[in-house]
LUMVO-133507 format. One line per 3 residues: number of its first residue (from 1); their letters; for each residue x, y, z of C-alpha. Coordinates in steps of 0.25 Angstrom, whole numbers, plus 5000, padded with zeros to 4 digits. Layout:
N
NUM) A) X:Y:Z; ...
// end
This chain:
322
1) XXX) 4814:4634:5047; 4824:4630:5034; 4840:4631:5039
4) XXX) 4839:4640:5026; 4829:4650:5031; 4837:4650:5046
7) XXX) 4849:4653:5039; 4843:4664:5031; 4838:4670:5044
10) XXX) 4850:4668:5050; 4857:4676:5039; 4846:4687:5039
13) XXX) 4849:4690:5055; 4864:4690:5053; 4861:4701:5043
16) XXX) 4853:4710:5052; 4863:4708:5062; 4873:4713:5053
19) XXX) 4866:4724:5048; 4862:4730:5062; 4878:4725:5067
22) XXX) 4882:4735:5055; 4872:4747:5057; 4877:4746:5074
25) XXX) 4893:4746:5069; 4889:4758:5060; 4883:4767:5070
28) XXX) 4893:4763:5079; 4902:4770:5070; 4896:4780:5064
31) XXX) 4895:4785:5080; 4909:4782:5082; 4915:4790:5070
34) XXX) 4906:4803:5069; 4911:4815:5064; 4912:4827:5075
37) XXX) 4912:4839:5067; 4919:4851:5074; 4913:4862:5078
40) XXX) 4916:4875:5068; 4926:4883:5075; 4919:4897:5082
43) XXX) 4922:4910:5076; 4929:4919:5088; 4921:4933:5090
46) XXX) 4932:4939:5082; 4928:4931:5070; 4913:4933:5073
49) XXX) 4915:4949:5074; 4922:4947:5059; 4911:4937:5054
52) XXX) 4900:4950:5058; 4908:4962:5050; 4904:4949:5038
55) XXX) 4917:4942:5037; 4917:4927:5035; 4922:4918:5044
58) XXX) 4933:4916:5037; 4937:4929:5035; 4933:4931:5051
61) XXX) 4944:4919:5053; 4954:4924:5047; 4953:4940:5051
64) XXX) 4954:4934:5064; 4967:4924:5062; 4974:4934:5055
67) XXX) 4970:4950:5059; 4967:4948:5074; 4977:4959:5078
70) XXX) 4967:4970:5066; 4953:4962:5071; 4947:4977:5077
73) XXX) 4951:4982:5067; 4944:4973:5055; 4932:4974:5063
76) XXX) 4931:4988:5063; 4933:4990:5048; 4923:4988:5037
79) XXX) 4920:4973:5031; 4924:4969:5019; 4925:4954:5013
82) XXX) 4939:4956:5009; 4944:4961:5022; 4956:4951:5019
85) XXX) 4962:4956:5007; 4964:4970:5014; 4968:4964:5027
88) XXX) 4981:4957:5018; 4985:4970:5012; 4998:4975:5017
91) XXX) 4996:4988:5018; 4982:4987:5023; 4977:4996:5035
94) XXX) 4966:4997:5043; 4964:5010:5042; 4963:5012:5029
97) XXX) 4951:4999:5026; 4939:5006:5026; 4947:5015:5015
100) XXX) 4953:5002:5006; 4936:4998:5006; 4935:5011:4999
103) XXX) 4944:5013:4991; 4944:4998:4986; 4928:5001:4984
106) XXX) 4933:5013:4975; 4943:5005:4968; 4940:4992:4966
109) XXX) 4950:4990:4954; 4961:4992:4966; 4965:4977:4973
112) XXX) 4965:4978:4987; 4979:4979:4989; 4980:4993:4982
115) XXX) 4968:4997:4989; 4974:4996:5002; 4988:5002:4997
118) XXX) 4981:5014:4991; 4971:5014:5001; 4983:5018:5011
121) XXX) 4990:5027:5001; 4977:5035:5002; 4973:5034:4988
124) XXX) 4960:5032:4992; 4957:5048:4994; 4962:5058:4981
127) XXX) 4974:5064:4982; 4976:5075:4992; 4962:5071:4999
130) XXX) 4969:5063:5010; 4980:5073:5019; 4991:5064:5027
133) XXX) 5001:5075:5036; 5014:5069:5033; 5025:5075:5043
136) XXX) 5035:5064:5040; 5049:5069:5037; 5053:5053:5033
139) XXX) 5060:5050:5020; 5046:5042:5017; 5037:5054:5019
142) XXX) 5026:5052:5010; 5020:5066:5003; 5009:5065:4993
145) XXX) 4996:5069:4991; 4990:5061:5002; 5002:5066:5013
148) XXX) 5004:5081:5016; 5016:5086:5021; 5014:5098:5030
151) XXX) 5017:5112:5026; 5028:5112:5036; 5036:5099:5032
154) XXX) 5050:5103:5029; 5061:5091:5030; 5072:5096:5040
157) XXX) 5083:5090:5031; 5081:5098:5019; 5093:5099:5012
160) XXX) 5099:5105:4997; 5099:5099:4986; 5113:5100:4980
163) XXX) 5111:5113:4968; 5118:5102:4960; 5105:5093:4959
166) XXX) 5095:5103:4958; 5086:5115:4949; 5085:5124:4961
169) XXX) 5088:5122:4976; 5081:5112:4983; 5081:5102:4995
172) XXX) 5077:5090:5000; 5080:5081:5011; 5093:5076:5016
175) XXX) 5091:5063:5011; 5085:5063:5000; 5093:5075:4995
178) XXX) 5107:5065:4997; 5099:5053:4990; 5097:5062:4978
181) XXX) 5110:5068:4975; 5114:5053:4976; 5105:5050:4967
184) XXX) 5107:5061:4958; 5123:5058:4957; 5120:5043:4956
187) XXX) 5112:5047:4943; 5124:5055:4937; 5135:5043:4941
190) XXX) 5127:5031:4936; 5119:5038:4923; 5124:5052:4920
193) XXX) 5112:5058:4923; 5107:5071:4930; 5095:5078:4937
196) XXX) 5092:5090:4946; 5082:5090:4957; 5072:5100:4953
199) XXX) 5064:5099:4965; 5065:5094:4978; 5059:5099:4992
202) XXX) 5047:5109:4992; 5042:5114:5003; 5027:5115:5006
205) XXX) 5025:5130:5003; 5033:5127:4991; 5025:5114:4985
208) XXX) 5012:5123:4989; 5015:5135:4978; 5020:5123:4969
211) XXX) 5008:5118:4968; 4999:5129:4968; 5005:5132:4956
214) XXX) 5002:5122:4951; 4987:5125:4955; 4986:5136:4949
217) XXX) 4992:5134:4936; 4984:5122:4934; 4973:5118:4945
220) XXX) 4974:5110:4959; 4972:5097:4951; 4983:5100:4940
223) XXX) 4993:5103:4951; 4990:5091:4959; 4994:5083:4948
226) XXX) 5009:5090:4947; 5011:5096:4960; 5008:5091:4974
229) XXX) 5001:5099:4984; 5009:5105:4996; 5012:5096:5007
232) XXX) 5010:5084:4998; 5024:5085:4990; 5035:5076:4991
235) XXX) 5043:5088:4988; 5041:5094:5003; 5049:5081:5008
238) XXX) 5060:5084:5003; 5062:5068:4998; 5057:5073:4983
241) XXX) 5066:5077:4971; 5061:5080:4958; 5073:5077:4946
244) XXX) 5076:5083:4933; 5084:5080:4921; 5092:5091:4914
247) XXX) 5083:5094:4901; 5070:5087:4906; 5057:5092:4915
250) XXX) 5052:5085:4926; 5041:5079:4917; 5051:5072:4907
253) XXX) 5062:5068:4919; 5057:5054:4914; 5063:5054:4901
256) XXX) 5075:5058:4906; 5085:5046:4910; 5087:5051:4923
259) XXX) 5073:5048:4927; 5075:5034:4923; 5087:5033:4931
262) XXX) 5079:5039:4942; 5069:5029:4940; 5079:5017:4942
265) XXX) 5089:5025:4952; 5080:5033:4962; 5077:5021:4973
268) XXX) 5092:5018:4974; 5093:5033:4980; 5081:5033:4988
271) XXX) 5070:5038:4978; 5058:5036:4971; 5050:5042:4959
274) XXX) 5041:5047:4965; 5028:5048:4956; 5028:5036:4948
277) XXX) 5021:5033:4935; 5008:5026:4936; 5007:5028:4952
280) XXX) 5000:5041:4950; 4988:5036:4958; 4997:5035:4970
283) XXX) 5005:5047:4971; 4997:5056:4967; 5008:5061:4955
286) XXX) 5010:5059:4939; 5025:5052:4938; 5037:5061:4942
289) XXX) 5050:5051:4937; 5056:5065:4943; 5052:5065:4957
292) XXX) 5061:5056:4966; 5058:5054:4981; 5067:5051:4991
295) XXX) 5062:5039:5000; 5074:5032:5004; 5082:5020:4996
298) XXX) 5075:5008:5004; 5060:5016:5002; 5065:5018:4986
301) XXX) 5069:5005:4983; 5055:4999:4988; 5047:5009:4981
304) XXX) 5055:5010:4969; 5056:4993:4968; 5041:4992:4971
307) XXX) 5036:5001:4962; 5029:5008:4973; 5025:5025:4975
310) XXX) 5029:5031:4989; 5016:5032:4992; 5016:5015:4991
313) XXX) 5028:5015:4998; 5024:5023:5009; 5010:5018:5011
316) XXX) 5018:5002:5012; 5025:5009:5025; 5015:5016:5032
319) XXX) 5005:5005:5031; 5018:4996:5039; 5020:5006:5048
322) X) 5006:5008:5054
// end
């Protein structure tokens, strides 16, 4: 055998050698560095009770992490994808979910914010087809045509009104009565201006012939419209006080510029316009520049400064106090 065919098998085994050195060193490693994949983290029975009602296991996840204290309760209402967005609602209640479902079915061109908030103002029946007793005697009571005072709520601290200030003699409560006439004299001092009280506190039996005849002038729907049903008038809280200006009717009060200092003046008092313009779907009443309610300065500086109705008001402070 030539040195040069010895040498080119020498060169050919060194290469094999190599080659087997290099697959041994590769599996050595590919042993030695394999990946452990961990294993997916288990759902806990809370988040397989969510997963069946047809929530994803995200959604599962985070009901759990972050409404542990309401989970009997989310598993007894009804599933719906977006359980979320109501959940993050301030004023979202429980109690009132299977009727945001219905109500937002109803309205879909209402975001789900103002389907909770009117959901709990009770805008989800018609007017007068929901009755709430209401025998509260607070500065706050709340009278519309959802809440009912009874035939026997009379405010123990009915007082006069000074014959001064108004058409005929009329009361109102304590408080209120003493924020008015500030009001009223505040108005002369700072702009000249003057105005009576031409109505005040009715009593139920009163409200009731008010508006029958209203009824029977010009049917149950027509009165509805002008007049609120007995039991269902601010009027009977004593907390309400219609204004008039020398020369002017209630229905033109707001060309007069005591309405407009009204409207910039009340909350400083402790007042609110009651029926606003454009928020008619809420309270149930036309704009009435001339009805002011007495809720206190802290409650009319809020409402006044958000733009809010009472009923808004209100709703914000039950739903915290449940």
């Amino acid at each position: 055998m030539s040195k040069s065919t010895i040498r080119t098998l020498w060169i050919a085994v060194c290469v094999v050698a190599l080659f087997i050195a290099g697959i041994y060193a590769v599996s050595r490693t590919t042993k030695t560095t394999a990946v452990v994949l961990p294993d997916e983290p288990k759902q806990s029975e809370l988040q397989k009770q969510y997963v069946a009602k047809g929530y994803t296991d995200e959604v599962a996840a985070l009901l759990e992490k972050n409404y542990s204290q309401d989970s009997s309760q989310l598993l007894s209402i009804s599933y719906t994808p977006n359980i979320l967005d109501y959940l993050q609602q301030p004023y979202f209640r429980f109690a009132n979910y299977d009727r945001y479902l219905e109500y937002s079915r109803k309205h879909p061109e209402y975001p789900i914010a103002q389907v909770v908030n009117r959901t709990n103002m009770y805008l989800d029946y018609d007017f007068y087809a929901h009755d709430i007793a209401v025998d509260d005697y607070s500065i706050l009571v709340l009278a519309n045509k959802y809440y009912r005072l009874g035939e026997s709520y009379v405010p123990k601290d009915l007082v006069d009104i000074p014959s001064n200030l108004s058409t005929y003699a009329m009361k109102g409560r304590r408080e209120a009565v003493a924020a008015l006439e500030t009001l009223i004299s505040s108005m002369k001092s700072e702009a000249d201006l003057t105005v009576r009280v031409t109505s005040a506190y009715r009593s139920y039996s009163y409200q009731n012939s008010l508006y029958n005849t209203y009824v029977n002038a010009s049917g149950e729907a027509a009165a509805d419209a002008l007049s609120a049903r007995p039991g269902y008038s601010e009027h009977q809280t004593g907390l309400a006080f219609d204004l008039l200006a020398s020369g002017y009717t209630l229905e033109n009060f707001y060309k007069t510029p005591q309405s407009q200092w009204v409207s910039e003046n009340a909350y400083r008092f402790g007042f609110i316009i009651r029926y606003q313009e454009g928020k008619t779907d809420i309270t149930g009443y036309s704009k009435e520049e001339w009805h002011l309610r007495y809720v206190g300065i802290d409650a009319a500086t809020y409402i006044t400064s958000h733009d809010l109705t009472f009923e808004e008001y209100y709703m914000m402070n039950e739903v915290n106090e449940q």
